[in-house]
Each structure stands twice: as C-alpha cells, then as structure tokens.
C-alpha positions in Angstrom: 107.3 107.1 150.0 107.9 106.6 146.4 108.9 102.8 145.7 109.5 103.5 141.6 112.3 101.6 140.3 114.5 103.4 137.5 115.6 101.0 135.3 117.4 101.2 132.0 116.5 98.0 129.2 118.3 97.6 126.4 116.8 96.3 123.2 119.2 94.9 120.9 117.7 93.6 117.3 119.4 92.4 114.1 116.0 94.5 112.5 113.6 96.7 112.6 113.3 96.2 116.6 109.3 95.7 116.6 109.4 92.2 118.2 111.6 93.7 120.8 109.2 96.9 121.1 105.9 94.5 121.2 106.7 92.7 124.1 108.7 95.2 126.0 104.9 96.7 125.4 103.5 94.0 126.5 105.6 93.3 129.7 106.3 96.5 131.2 102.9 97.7 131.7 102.4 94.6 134.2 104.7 96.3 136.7 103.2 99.5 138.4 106.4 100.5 140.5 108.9 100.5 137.3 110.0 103.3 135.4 112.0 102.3 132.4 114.1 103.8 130.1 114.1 102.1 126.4 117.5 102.0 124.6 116.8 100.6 121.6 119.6 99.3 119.3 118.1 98.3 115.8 119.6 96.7 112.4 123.2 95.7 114.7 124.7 93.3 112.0 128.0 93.7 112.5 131.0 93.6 115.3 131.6 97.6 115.0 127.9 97.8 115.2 127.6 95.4 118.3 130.8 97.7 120.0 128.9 100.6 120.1 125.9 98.6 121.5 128.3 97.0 123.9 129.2 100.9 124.8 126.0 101.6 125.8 125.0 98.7 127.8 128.3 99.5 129.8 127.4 103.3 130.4 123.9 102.7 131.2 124.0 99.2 132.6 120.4 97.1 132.8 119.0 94.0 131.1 119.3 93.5 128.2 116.8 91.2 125.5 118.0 90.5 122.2 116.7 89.0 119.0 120.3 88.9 117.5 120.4 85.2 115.5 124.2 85.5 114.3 125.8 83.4 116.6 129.2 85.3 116.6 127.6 88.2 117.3 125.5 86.9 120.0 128.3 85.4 122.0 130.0 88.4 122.4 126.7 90.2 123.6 126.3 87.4 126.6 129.6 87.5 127.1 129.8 91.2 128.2 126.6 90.9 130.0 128.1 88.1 132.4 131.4 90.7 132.7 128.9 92.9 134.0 126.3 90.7 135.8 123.5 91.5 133.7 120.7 89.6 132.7 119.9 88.7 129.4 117.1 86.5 127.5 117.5 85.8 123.5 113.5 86.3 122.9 113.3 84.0 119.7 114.9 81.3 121.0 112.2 78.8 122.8 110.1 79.1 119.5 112.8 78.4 117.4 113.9 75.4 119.8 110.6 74.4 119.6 110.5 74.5 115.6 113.6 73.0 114.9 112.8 70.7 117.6 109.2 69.9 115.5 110.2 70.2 111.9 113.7 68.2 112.2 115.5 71.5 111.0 117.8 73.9 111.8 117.0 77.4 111.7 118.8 79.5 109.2 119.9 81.8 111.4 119.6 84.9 109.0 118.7 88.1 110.1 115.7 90.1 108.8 113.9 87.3 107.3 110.3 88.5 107.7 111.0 91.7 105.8 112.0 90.5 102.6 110.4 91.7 99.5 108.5 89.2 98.9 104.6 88.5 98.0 103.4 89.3 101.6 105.3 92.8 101.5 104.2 93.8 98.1 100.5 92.4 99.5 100.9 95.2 102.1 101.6 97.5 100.3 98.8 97.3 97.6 97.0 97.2 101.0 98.3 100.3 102.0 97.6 102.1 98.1 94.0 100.7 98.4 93.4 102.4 102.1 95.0 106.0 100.9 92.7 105.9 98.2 89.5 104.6 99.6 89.5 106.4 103.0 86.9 108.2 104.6 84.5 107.3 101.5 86.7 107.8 98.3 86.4 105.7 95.3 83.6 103.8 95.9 83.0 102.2 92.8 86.5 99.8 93.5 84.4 98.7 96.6 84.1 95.4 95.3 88.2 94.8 95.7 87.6 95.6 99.6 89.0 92.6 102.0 86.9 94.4 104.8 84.5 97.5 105.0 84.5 99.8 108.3 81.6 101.8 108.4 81.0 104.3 111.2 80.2 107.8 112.2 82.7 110.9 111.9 85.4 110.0 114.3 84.8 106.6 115.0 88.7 105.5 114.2 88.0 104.1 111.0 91.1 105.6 109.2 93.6 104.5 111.7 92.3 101.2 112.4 92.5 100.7 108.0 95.9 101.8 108.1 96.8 99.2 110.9 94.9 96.4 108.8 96.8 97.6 105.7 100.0 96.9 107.1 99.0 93.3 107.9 98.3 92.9 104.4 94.1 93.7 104.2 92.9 96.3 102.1 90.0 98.0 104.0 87.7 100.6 102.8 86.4 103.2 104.5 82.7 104.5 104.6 81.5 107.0 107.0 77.8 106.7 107.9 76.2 110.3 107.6 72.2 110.7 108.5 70.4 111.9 105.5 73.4 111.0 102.8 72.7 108.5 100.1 73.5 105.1 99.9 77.1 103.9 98.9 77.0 102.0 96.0 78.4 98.5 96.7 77.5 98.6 100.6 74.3 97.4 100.9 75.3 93.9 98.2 79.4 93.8 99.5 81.0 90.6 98.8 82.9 90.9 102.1 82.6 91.6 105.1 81.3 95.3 107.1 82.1 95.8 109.6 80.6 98.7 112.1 82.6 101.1 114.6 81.0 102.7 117.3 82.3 105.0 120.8 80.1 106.1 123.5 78.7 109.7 122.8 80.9 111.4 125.4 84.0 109.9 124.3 82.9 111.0 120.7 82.1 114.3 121.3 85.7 114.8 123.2 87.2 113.4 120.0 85.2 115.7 117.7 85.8 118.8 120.1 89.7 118.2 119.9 89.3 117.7 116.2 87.7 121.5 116.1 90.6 122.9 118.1 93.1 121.3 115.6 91.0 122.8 112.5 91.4 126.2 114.8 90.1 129.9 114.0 88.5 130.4 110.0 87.8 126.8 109.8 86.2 125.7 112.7 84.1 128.8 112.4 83.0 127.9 108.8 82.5 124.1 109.7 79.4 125.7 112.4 78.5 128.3 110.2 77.6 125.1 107.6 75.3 123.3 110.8 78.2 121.7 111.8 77.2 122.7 115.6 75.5 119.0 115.6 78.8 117.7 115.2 79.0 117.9 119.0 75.8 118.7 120.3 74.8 115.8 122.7 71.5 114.9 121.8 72.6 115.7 118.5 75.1 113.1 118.9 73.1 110.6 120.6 70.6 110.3 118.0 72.9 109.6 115.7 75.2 106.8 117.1 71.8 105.0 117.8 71.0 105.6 113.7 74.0 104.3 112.9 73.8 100.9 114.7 70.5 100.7 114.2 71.6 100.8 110.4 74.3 98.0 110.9 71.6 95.9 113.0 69.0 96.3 110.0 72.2 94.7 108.0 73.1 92.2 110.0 76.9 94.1 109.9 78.2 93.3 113.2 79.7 96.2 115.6 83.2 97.0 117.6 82.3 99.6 120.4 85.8 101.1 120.4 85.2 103.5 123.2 88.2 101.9 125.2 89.9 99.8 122.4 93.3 100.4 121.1 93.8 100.6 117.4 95.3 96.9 117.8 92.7 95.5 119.6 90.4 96.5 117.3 92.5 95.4 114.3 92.1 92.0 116.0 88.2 92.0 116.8 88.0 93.2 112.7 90.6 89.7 112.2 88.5 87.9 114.6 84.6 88.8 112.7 86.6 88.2 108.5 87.6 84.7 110.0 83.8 83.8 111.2 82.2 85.3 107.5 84.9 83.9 105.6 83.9 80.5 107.9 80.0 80.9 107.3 80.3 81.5 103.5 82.7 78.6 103.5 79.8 76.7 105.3 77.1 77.5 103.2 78.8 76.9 99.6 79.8 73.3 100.7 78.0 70.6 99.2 75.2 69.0 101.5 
C-alpha cells in the first residue's frame, strides 16, 4: 500500500526566494511518506503581484510559508489562507521578534535588504572574478590574494566547492595535486590557509568515468592515447589518493574526505578549518 502524501507548498517571497528554498530543503527531506510539489512565488512586491499569488494558492490549495515583511501585503495573504483553511507560518518572524525584542528596535520592514549592493556583494563578486580566474591551477603567481587554497586530485570537487565559497564572499584558489608535476609556487609558504579534498577511490573513479563519457568519442580517445588510462585504473588510482594525503599530512594541510559530502557541507567544514587557522595565528602573534 502506498501511504505517499501529495501535497502542494507554496513559497511566497518578497526576493530572491532562497530562505524559503533552504528550509523547505531542509524540512521536507525529514518526512519519508511526502511528495511535494514546490510553487514558488519570488520578488511579490506588490497587490497585483500578491493577486496572481493569491490565484495560485486557490487553484492548487496547500500551505503556504512566506517571508513577505510589507505588512499590507501580508494581511491579505493570511487573510485568504483563513478563507481557505490553510496553514501559514511568516518564517522571519520569531528572529525578528526576538531582535527587536533584544536591540529595542523595530525592524524596517523593507523587502530585499540582504541583497543590496553594498560592500559584501561587491566582496562576492571579486570572490567570484578571483575563483574563474584561479581555477583548477590558473594564475598562480596572485596566490598570495587567496582567502583559502583547495588542493586535491582530478575530480575531487574543488571547482564547485570554490564557486560555493565565492558566493559567501571567499576568494578560493584552486590547485590540483598531479604526481610527478612541479611545485606551485606560493603553496608550500601560503599565508592562508590549504586546505585538502579527498573521495574514496571508487567514488572517484565513477566520477572520472562519467567525466570520460561527457568528453565522448575523439576526446576521450585522445585523453588515453596521452596515458590518461591511469585516470581510472584502480590501483592506479589508489596510489594516488594515498600520495596526495600523504602530501597534505607532510604539510600539516588538513583534509575533507568529500566522498558523501554535499558541496555545502563541505563549504562549511572549509568555514569551520579558516576559523581555527585564522584562531591559531591569532594565538601565536599575541603578546606573551
């Protein structure tokens, strides 16, 4: 018997819709039985625009979460979800109660805030500038402007994990680790941290295989023609994963395994390991 619950959710934003989309994310995946079906209403900043939310939510009905801060436009919104019984929960608003609560002010109440260009966006993207040009072992002579250094094998998610740390701001350089190939200047005496990636040799060689089929016909060919057959040879493989943390270890560069790691969750243990060398180097310049 199949218990799966069709629902539809509605997720209404005044922006870009990511906080709605990171905790729907988050949420959803802790009920095994539901099968959901995202509407997603973004940038809704005026009453036409609400209408033709309000349009949707009554030809699909379900719950509905909401970010929206004008309080005009909110009160309309919760006032067609009681006409209709639905439930709805304004995400933002314990933290704001909470704030204004805290700091002894009242929110603004101003849509989009957090994406104003401001210092932080113009940080990101000089982040995301520095990652296009340093990836996969460009430019390695503006090393020294690095926030964070991945290093890893072929494969290892090194690009997208320095795109994802980009967009938060970090420029991240990217150096693969190749068995035989000289040193990169600037590694070996960085004045931040490295950082190592690593997979387990099965899950690499899956990656690397897929990778092939995507080159396809001419180029694949001409990658094995070149010894490229070690690419997913197992022992072949093996041996070098162990060089490469070996190499990290003889550095004292600390490594992710990110065999069954998201992008994010690597993105955080890279947040997690800056913190702790920004913290020891912090340590060790203070005055005994």
């Amino acid at each position: 018997m199949d218990d799966t619950q069709r629902i539809n959710l509605h997720l209404v934003s005044d922006a870009t819709g990511e906080t709605l989309n990171t905790m729907a994310r988050a949420t959803i995946v802790q009920f095994k039985h539901a099968d959901v079906i995202h509407h997603r209403w973004n940038m809704i900043r005026s009453r036409f625009q609400l209408h033709r939310v309000i349009e949707g939510i009554e030809a699909e009905p379900g719950p509905v979460l909401s970010t929206i801060v004008d309080q005009g436009l909110r009160a309309e919104l919760e006032k067609t979800c009681q006409q209709l019984n639905l439930p709805i929960v304004n995400v933002l608003d314990p933290v704001l109660t909470m704030l204004q609560a805290y700091l002894g002010e009242k929110a603004t109440a101003k849509p989009g805030q957090q994406y104003v260009m401001n210092t932080d966006y113009f940080k990101r993207i000089d982040a995301m500038h520095y990652v296009l040009a340093h990836d996969d072992g460009q430019a390695h002579t503006n090393l020294a402007e690095a926030d964070v250094i991945l290093v890893g094998v072929s494969r290892s998610s090194k690009t997208p994990t320095c795109f994802y740390l980009a967009n938060r701001g970090i420029k991240a350089a990217n150096v693969p680790l190749v068995p035989g190939a000289p040193d990169v200047p600037g590694l070996l005496n960085a004045r931040c941290p490295v950082i190592g990636l690593t997979l387990e040799d099965n899950a690499l060689i899956e990656i690397r295989r897929h990778r092939l089929k995507l080159i396809g016909g001419s180029g694949a060919a001409g990658f094995a023609r070149q010894g490229g057959t070690d690419y997913i040879d197992e022992d072949a493989v093996k041996k070098e994963l162990l060089w490469a943390r070996r190499l990290c270890t003889s550095h004292g560069w600390p490594v992710i395994d990110v065999t069954r790691r998201s992008i994010e969750e690597t993105a955080a243990t890279v947040f997690q390991l800056m913190e702790g060398w920004h913290r020891r180097r912090e340590k060790m310049a203070a005055p005994a």
